[in-house]
C-alpha positions in Angstrom: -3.0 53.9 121.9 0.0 52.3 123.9 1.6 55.7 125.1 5.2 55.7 127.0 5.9 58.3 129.5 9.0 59.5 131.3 8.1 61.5 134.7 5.1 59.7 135.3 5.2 60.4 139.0 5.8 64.4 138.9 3.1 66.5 139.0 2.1 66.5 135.5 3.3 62.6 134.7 0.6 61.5 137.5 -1.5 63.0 136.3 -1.4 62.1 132.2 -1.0 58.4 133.5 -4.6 58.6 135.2 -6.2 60.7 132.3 -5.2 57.9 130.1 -5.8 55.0 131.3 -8.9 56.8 132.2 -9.9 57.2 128.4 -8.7 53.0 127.3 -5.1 54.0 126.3 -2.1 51.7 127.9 1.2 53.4 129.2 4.4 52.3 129.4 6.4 54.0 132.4 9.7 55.0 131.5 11.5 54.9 135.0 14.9 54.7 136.2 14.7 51.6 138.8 14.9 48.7 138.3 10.6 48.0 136.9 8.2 46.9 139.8 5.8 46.1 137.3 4.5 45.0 133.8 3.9 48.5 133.0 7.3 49.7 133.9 10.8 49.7 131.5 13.8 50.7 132.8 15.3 53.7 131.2 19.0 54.3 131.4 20.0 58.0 130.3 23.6 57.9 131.5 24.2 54.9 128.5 21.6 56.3 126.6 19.5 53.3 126.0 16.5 51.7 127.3 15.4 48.2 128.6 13.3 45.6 127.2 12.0 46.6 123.6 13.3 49.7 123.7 10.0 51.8 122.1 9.1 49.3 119.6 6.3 48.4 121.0 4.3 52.3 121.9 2.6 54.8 119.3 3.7 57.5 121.2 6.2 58.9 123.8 5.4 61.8 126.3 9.1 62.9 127.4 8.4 64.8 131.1 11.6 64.0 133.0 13.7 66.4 134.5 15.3 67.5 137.6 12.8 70.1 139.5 13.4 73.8 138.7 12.4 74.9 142.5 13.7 71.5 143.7 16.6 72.9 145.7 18.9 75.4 146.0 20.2 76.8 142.9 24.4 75.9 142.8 26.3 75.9 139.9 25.8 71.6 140.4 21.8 71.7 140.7 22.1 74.4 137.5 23.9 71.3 135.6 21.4 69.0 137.4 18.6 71.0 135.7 20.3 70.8 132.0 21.6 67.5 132.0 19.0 65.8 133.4 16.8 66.9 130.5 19.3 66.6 128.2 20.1 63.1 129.1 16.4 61.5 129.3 15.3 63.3 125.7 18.7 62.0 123.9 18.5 58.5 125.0 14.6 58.9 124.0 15.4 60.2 121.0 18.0 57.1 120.6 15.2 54.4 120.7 13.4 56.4 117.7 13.6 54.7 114.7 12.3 56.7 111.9 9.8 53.8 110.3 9.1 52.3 114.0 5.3 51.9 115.4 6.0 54.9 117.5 5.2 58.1 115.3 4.7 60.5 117.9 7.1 62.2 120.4 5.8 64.9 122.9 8.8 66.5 124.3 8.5 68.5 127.7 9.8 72.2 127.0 8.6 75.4 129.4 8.2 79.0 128.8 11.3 79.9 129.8 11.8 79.3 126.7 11.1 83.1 126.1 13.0 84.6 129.3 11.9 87.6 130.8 9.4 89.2 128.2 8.2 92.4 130.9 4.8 93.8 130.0 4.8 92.3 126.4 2.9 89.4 125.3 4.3 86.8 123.3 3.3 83.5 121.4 5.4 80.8 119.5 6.9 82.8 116.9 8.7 85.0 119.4 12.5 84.3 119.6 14.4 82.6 122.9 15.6 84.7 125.3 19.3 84.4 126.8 19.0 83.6 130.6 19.9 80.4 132.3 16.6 79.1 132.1 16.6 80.1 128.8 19.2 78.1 127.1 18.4 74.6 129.4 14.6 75.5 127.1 16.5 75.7 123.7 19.1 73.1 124.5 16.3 70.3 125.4 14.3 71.6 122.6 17.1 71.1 120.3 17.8 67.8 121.7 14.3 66.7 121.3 14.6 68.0 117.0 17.0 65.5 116.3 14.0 62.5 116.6 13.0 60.8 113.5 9.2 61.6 114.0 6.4 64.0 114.2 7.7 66.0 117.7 5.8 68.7 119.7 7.4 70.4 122.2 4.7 71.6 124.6 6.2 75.2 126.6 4.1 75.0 129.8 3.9 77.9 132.2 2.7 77.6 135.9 0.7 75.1 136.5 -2.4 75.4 138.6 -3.2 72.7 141.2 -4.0 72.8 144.8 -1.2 69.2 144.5 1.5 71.1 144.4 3.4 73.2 141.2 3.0 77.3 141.6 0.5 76.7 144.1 2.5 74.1 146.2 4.4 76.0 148.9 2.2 78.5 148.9 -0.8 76.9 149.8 -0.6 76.6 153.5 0.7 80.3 153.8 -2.3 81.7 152.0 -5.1 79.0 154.3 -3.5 80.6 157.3 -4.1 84.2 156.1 -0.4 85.2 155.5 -0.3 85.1 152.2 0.4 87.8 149.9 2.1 89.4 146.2 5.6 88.9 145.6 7.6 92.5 145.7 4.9 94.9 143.9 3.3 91.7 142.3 4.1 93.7 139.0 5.4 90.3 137.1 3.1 88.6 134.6 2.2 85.1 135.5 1.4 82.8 132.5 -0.5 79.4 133.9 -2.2 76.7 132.8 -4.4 74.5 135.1 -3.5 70.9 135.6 -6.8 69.8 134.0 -5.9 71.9 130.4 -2.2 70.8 131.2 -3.4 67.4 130.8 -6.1 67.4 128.3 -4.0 69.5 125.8 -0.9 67.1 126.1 -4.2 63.7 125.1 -5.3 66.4 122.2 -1.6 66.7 121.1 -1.3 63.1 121.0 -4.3 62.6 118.7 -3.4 65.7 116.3 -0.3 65.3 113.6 0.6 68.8 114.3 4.2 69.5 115.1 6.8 71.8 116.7 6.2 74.4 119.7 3.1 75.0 121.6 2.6 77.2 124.5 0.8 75.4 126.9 -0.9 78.5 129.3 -4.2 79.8 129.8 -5.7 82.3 127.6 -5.4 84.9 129.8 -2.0 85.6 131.9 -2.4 88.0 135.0 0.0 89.8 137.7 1.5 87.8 140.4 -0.8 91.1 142.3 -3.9 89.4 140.4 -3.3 86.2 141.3 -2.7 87.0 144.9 -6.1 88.6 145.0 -7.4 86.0 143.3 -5.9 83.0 145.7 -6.9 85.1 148.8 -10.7 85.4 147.1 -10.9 82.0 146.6 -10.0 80.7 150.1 -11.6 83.4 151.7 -8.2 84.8 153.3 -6.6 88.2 153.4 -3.5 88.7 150.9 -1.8 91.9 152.7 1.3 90.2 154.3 3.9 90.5 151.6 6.0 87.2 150.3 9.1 86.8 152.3 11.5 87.2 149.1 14.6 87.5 151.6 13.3 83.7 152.9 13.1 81.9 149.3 16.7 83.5 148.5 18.1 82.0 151.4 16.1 78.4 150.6 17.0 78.6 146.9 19.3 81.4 145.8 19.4 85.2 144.5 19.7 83.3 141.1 16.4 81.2 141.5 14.3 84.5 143.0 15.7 86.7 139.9 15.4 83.9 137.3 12.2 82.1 137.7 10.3 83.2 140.6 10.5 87.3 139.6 10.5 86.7 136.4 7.9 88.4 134.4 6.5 86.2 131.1 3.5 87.0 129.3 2.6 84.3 127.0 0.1 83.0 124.9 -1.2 79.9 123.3 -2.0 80.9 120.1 -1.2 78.2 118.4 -3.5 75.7 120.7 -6.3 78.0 120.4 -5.9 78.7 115.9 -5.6 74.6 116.1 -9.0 74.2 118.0 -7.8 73.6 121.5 -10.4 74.5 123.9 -9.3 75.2 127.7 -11.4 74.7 130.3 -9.6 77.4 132.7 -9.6 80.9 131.0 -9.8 83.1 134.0 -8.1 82.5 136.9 -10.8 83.8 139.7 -13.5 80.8 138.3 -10.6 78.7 137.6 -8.9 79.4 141.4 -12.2 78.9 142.7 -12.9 75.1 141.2 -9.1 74.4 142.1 -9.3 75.3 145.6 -13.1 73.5 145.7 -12.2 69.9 144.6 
C-alpha cells in the first residue's frame, strides 16, 4: 500500500511513518517545505492544492496536520491557528480526491473533543457534539473531511500515552523528580489511548472498508487521581505535590486549563472493539508500566 501522510513528524505522524514502512507499505509525506526528498510532496493549504501528482499516485491518505492544541498560549489568534490550520490541510486534501482515483481511502484526524465535557458519563460514537471551543474546531474538521469522494474515517483520539511526549510530555520530568501530582481533586475522567494502539488502530483502519467516526481510546478511561497514582507507581515516585494549575494558566490561558486540560471526557471505543479491534493497552497501571520501561 503506497499510503500519504500529512503530520508525519508530530507525535503520532512519526510514529505511523515507522510502523509502516516497518510492515512493506511506502509513504508519501505530505509537508509544507519545499521536499528534501523522494518521499516528500509539497502541500500548499493556503491555495488549496498540492505538488507533483497531486494523490494520484497513493491508495490511501492519513490526514494528521494541525496546529498543537497545548502548543502555546491560547489567544483568540492561536484559537484561529487551531481551526484553520485543520481546516485548511483537510480541504485542500479533500481537493486532490477524485472520486474514481487510485486513492480510495481517507483517514481524517478528529479528537474527542469532539464530545466536550461529558462529566461522570460515558459515551461512544453515537453521542452528539458538544458546544465548546474545542468542540466546534472537532465538528468543523470533521465536516470538512465529509465532503471527500471516498471511503473516510475520522479517528476521535483521546490522550495519548507515550513517555515521547503527548499527555505525558511535560509532565514527565515533574513526576521522575517526585513532584508530581493530580490536577485540582483529579475528579476529571481521562480517556487515553497508548501510542502503540494509536498507531496500530489507524494500519487496521487502513486495511478495513469501514467508514465514519471511531473513538480511538483505551477500553478503560480513569480519573486524572488514577492516573496520577498510576504514573507515580510506575516510576516509583510519590504523587502528593498537587499540579500547579495557577502555572499552566499563566503558560497557556484560563481558557486552555478550563477547556482541555480540566475537562472531564469519558469515552469509549465501541465501535473499534464491535469491529474486532484489539488493543494492546487496556489498563493503564500494566500499560504505564511498559511505557515508562521501554
Amino acid at each position: 500500500m503506497r499510503v500519504a501522510i500529512t503530520g508525519s513528524t508530530g507525535l503520532i505522524g512519526s510514529a505511523l511513518v515507522q510502523a509502516l514502512r516497518w510492515g512493506g507499505d511506502e509513504v508519501v509525506r505530505l509537508v509544507r517545505h519545499a521536499p528534501g526528498g523522494t518521499d516528500e510532496r509539497q502541500i500548499f493549504p493556503d491555495q488549496r492544492r498540492i505538488g507533483d501528482a497531486g494523490l494520484s499516485d497513493v491508495d490511501a491518505v492519513v490526514n494528521l496536520a494541525g496546529t498543537p492544541i497545548a502548543g502555546g498560549r491560547w489567544t483568540d489568534a492561536y484559537k484561529r491557528g487551531i481551526l484553520g490550520s485543520r481546516i485548511s490541510t483537510t480541504e485542500t486534501i479533500v481537493a486532490a480526491l477524485p472520486a474514481d482515483g487510485r486513492c480510495q481511502r481517507f483517514i481524517s484526524g478528529s479528537a474527542i473533543g469532539y464530545y466536550g465535557p461529558t462529566g461522570d458519563h460515558a459515551v461512544d460514537e453515537s453521542a452528539p457534539a458538544g458546544d465548546d471551543f474545542l468542540a466546534r474546531v472537532v465538528v468543523a474538521w470533521e465536516n470538512a473531511a465529509s465532503a471527500a469522494p471516498v471511503p473516510t474515517v475520522f479517528i476521535r483520539t483521546g490522550h495519548v500515552m507515550t513517555p515521547r511526549g503527548g499527555y505525558i510530555g511535560a509532565q514527565l520530568l515533574p513526576f521522575k523528580l517526585g513532584l508530581g501530582g493530580q490536577v485540582r481533586d483529579g475528579r476529571h475522567w481521562v480517556s487515553w489511548i497508548s501510542l502503540d494502539d494509536e498507531v496500530a488502530a489507524i494500519r487496521w483502519l487502513l486495511t478495513n472498508e469501514l467508514t465514519g467516526p471511531f473513538n480511538l481510546t483505551a477500553p478503560h478511561p480513569v480519573t486524572n487521581a488514577h492516573w496520577t497514582k498510576a504514573m507515580g507507581a510506575a516510576l516509583h515516585r510519590p504523587t502528593v505535590i498537587p499540579f500547579p494549575v495557577p502555572v499552566a494558566a499563566a503558560l497557556f490561558g484560563s481558557d486552555f486549563v478550563e477547556g482541555a486540560m480540566l475537562s472531564s471526557q469519558w469515552v469509549l471505543p465501541n465501535r473499534l472493539e464491535d469491529a474486532g479491534f484489539e488493543f494492546r493497552d487496556t489498563e493503564i497501571e500494566p500499560a504505564l508500566v511498559r511505557l515508562m520501561g521501554d
